[in-house]
N, CA, C and O atoms as a GROMACS GRO file, in nm:
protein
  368
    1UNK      N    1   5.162   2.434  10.768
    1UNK     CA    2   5.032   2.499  10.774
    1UNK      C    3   5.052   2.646  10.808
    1UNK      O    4   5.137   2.667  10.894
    2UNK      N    5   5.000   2.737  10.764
    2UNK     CA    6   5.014   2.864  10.795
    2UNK      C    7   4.842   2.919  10.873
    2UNK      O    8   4.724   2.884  10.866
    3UNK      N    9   4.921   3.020  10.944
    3UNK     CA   10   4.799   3.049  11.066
    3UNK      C   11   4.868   3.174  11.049
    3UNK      O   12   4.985   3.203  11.074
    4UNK      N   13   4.700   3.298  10.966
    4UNK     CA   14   4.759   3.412  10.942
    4UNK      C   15   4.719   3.481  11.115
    4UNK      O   16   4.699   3.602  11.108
    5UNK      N   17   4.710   3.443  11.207
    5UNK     CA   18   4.711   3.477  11.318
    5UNK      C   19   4.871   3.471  11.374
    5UNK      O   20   4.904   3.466  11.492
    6UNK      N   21   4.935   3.474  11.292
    6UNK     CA   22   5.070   3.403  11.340
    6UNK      C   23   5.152   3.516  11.229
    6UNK      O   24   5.163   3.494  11.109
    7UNK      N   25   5.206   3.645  11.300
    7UNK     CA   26   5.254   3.716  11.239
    7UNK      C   27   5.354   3.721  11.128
    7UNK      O   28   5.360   3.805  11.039
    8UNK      N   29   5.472   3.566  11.156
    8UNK     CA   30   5.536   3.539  11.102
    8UNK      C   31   5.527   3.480  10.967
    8UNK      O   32   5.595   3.499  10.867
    9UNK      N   33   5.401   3.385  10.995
    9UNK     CA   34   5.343   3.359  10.883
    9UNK      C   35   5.309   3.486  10.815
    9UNK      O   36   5.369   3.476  10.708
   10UNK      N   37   5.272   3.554  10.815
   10UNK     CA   38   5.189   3.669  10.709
   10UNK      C   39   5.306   3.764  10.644
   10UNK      O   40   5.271   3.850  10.564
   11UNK      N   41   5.433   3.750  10.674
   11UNK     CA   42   5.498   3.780  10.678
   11UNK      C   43   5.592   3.705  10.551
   11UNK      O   44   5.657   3.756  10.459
   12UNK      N   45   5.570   3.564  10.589
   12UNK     CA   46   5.640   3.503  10.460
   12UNK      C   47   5.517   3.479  10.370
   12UNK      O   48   5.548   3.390  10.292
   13UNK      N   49   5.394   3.519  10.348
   13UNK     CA   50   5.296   3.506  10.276
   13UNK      C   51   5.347   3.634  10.173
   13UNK      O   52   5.363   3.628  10.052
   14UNK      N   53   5.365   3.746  10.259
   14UNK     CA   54   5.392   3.865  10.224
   14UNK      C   55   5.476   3.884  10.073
   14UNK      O   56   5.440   3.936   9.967
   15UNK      N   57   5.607   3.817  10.115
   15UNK     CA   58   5.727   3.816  10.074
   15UNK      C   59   5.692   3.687   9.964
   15UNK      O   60   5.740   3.729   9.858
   16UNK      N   61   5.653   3.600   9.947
   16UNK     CA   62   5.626   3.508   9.875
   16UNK      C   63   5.516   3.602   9.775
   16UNK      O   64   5.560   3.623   9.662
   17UNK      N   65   5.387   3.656   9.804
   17UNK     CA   66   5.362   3.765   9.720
   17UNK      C   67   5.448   3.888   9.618
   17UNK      O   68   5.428   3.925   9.503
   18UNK      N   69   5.519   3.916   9.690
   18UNK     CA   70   5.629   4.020   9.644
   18UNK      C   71   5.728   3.955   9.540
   18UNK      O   72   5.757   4.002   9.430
   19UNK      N   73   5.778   3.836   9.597
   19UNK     CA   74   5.868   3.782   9.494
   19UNK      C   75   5.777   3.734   9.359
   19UNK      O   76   5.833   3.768   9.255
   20UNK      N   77   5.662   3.670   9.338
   20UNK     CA   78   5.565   3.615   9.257
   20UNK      C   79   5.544   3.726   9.134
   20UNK      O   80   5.566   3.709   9.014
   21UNK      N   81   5.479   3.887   9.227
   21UNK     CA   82   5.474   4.008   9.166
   21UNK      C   83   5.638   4.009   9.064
   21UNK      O   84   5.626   3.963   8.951
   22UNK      N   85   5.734   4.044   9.091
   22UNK     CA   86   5.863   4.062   9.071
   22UNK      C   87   5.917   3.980   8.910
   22UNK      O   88   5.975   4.037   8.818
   23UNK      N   89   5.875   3.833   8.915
   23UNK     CA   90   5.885   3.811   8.820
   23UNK      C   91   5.784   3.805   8.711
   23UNK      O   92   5.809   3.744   8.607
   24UNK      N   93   5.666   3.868   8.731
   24UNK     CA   94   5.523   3.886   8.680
   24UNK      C   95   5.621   3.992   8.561
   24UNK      O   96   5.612   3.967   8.440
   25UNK      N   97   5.701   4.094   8.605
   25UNK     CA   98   5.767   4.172   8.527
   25UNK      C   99   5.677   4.242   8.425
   25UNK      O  100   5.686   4.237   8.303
   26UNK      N  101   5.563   4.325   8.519
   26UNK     CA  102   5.426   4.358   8.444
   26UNK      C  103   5.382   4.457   8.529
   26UNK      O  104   5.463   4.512   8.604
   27UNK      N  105   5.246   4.494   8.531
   27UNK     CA  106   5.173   4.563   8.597
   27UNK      C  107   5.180   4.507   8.789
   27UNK      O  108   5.166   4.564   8.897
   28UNK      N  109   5.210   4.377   8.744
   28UNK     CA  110   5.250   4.363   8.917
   28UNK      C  111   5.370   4.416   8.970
   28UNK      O  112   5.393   4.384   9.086
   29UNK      N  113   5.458   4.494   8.911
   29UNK     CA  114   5.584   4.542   8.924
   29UNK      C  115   5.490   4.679   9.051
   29UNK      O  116   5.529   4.697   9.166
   30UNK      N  117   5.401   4.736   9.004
   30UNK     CA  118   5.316   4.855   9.101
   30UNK      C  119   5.262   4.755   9.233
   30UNK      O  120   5.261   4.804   9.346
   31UNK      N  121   5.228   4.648   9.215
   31UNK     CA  122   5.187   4.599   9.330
   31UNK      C  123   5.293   4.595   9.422
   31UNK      O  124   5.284   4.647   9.534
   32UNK      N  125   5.397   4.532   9.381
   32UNK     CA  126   5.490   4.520   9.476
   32UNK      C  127   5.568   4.605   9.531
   32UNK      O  128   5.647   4.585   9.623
   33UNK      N  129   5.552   4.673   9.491
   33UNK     CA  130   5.600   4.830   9.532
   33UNK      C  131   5.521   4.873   9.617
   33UNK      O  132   5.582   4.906   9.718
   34UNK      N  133   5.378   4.896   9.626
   34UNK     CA  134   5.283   4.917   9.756
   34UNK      C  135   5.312   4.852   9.850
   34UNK      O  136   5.313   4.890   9.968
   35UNK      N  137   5.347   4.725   9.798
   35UNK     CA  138   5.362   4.582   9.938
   35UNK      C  139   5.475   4.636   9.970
   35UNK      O  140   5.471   4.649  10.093
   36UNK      N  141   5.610   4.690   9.917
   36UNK     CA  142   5.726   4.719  10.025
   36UNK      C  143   5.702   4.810  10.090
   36UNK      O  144   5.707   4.806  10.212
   37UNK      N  145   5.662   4.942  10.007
   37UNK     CA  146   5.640   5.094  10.083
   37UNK      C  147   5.551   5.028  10.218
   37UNK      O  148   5.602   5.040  10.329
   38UNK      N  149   5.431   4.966  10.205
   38UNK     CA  150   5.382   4.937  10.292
   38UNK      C  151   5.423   4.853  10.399
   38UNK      O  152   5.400   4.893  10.513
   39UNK      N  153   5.476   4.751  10.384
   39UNK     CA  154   5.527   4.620  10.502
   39UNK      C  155   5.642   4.607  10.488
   39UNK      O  156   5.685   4.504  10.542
   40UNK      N  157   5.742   4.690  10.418
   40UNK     CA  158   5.915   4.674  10.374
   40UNK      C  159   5.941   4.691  10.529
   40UNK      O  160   5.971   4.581  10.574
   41UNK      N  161   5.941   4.773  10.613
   41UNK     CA  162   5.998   4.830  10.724
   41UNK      C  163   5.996   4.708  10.853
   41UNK      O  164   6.071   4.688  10.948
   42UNK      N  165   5.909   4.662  10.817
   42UNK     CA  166   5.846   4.540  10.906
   42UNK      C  167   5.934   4.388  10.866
   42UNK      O  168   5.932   4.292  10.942
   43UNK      N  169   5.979   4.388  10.788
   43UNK     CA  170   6.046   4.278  10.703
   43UNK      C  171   6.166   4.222  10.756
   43UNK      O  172   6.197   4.329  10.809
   44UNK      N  173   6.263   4.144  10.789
   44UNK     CA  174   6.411   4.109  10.854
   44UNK      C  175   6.468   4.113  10.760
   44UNK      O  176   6.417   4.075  10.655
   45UNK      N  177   6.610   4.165  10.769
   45UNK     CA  178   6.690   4.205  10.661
   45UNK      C  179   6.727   4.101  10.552
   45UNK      O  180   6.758   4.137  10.438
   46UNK      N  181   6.723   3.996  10.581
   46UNK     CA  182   6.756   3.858  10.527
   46UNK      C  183   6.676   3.875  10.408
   46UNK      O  184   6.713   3.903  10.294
   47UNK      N  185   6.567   3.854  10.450
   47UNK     CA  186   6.388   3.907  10.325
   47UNK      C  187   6.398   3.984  10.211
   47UNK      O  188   6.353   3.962  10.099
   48UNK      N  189   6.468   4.082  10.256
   48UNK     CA  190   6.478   4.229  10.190
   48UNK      C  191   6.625   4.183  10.075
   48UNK      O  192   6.624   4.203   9.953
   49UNK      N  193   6.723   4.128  10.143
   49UNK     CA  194   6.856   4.076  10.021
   49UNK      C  195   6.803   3.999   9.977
   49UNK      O  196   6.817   4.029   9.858
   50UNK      N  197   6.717   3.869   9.978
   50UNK     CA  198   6.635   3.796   9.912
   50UNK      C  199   6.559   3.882   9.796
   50UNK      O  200   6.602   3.834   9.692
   51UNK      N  201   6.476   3.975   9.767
   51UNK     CA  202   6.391   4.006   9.739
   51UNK      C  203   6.500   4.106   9.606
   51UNK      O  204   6.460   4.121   9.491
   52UNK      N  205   6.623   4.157   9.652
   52UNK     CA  206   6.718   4.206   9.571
   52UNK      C  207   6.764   4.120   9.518
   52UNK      O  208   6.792   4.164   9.406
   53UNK      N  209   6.802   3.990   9.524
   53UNK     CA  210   6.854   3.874   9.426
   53UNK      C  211   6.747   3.887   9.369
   53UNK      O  212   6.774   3.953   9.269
   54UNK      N  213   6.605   3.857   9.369
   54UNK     CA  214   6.549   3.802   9.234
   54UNK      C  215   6.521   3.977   9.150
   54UNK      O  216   6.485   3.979   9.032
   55UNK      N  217   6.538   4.081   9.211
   55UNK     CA  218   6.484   4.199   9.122
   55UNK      C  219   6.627   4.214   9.017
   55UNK      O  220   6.627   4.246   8.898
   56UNK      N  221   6.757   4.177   9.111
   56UNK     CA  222   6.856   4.212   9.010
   56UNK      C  223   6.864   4.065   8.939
   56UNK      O  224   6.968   4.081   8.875
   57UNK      N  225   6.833   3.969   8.917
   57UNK     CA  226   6.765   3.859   8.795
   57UNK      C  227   6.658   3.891   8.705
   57UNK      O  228   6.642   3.842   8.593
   58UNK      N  229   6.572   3.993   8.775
   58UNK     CA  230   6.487   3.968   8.677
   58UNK      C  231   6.529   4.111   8.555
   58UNK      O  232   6.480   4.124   8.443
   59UNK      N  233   6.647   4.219   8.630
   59UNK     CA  234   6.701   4.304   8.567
   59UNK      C  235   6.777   4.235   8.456
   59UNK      O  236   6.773   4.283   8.342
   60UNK      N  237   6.854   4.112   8.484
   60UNK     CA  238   6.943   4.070   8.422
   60UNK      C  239   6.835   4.005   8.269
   60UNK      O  240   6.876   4.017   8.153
   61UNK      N  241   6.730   3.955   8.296
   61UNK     CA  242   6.621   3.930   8.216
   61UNK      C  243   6.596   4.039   8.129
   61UNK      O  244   6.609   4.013   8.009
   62UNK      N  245   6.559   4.171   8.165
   62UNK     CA  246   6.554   4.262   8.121
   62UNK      C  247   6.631   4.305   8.034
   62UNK      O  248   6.582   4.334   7.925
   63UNK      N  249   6.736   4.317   8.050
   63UNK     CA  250   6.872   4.359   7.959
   63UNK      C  251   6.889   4.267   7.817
   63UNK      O  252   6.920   4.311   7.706
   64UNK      N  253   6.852   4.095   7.860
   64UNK     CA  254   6.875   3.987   7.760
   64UNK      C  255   6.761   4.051   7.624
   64UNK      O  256   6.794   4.082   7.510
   65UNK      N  257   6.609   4.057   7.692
   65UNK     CA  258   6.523   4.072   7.649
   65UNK      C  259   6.510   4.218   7.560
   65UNK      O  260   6.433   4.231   7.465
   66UNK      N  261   6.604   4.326   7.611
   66UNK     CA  262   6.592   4.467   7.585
   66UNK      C  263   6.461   4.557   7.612
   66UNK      O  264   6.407   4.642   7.542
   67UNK      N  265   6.434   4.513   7.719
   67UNK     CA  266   6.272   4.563   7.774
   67UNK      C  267   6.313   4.679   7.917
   67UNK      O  268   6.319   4.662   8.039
   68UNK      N  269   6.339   4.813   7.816
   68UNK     CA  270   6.409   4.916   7.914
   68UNK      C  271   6.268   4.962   8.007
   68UNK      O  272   6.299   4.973   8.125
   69UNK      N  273   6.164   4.983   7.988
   69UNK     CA  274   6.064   4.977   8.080
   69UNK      C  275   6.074   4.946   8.196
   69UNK      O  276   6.095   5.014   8.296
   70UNK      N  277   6.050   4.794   8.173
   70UNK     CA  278   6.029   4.714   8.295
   70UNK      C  279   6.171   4.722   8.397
   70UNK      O  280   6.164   4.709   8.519
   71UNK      N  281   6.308   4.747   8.314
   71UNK     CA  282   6.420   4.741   8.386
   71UNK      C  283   6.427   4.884   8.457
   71UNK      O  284   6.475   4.884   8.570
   72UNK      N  285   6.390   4.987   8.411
   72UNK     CA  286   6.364   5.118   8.484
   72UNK      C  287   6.280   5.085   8.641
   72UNK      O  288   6.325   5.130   8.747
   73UNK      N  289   6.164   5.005   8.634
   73UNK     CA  290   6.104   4.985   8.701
   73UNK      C  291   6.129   4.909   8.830
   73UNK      O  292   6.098   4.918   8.949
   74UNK      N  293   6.206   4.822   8.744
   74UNK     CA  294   6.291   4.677   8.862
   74UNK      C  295   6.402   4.792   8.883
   74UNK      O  296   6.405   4.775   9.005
   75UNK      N  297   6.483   4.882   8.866
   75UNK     CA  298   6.596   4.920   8.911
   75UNK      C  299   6.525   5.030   9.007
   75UNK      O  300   6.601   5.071   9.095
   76UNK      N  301   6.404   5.083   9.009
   76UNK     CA  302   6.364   5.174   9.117
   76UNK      C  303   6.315   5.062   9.201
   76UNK      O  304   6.283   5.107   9.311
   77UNK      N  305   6.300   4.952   9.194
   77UNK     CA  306   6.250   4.878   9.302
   77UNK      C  307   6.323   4.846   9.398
   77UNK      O  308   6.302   4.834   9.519
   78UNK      N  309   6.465   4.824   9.296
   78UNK     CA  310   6.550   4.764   9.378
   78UNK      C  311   6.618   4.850   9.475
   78UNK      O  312   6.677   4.804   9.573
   79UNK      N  313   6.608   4.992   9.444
   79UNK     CA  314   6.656   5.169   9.526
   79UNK      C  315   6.598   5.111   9.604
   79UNK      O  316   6.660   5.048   9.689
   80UNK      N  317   6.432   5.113   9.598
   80UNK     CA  318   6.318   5.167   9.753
   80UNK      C  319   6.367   5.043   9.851
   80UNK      O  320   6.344   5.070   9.969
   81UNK      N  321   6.424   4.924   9.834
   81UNK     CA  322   6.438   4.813   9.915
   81UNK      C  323   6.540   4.867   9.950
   81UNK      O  324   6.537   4.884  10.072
   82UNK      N  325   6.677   4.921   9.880
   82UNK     CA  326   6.798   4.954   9.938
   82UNK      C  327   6.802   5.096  10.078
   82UNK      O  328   6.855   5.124  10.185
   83UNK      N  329   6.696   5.153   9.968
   83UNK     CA  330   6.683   5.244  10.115
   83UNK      C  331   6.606   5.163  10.237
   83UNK      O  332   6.663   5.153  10.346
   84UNK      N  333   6.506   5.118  10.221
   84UNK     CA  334   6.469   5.048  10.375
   84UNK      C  335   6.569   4.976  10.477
   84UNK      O  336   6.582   4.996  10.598
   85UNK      N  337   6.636   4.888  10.392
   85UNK     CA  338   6.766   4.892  10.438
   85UNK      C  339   6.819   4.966  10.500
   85UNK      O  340   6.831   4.951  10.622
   86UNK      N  341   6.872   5.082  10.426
   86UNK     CA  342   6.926   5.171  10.500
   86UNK      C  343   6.892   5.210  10.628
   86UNK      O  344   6.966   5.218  10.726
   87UNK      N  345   6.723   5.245  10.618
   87UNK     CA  346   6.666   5.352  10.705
   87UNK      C  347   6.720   5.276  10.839
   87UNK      O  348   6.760   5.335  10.939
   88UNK      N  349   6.712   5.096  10.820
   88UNK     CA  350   6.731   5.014  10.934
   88UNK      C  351   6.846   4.988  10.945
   88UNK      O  352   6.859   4.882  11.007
   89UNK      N  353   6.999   5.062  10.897
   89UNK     CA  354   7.071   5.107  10.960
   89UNK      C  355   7.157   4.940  10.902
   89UNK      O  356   7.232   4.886  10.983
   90UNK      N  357   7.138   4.880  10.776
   90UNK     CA  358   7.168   4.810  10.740
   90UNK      C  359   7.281   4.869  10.620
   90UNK      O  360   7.214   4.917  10.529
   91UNK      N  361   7.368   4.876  10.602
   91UNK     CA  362   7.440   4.883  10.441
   91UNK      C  363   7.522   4.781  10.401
   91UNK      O  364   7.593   4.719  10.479
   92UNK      N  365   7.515   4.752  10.231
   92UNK     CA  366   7.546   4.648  10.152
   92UNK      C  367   7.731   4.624  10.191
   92UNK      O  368   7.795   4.535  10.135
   0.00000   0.00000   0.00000
């Protein structure tokens, strides 16, 4: 049961949003990008390498498909997560 009074919960609501967006591989590619800029910082690092496995899959999609757009898009996504990372003093 989730109880969005329960930070943790909203948190994997969050991230379950973000990943959903991700393979939408569409106009939700901008949503999820608000959702990191916005709640990335707040996130446990675990979340954030999660969230880079499915962007570099859905890159790998991209490439099969030849849809340089969307892979431009997933490869800046996958930067802004790497920097949050960073900022939190995390590197690959």
């Amino acid at each position: 049961m989730i109880n969005f009074d329960i930070l943790e919960d909203r948190k994997r609501i969050l991230i379950y949003s973000i990943r959903y967006c991700i393979t939408r591989r569409s106009y939700a590619l901008s949503d999820a990008k608000e959702l990191i800029l916005a709640y990335g910082k707040d996130l446990q690092p675990h979340l954030l390498y999660t969230l880079i496995d499915d962007v570099e899959y859905e890159i790998s999609q991209c490439d099969r498909t030849k849809d340089n757009y969307c892979k431009t898009q997933l490869v800046f996504l996958k930067n802004l997560i790497k920097e949050i990372l960073y900022e939190k003093g995390i590197k690959e």
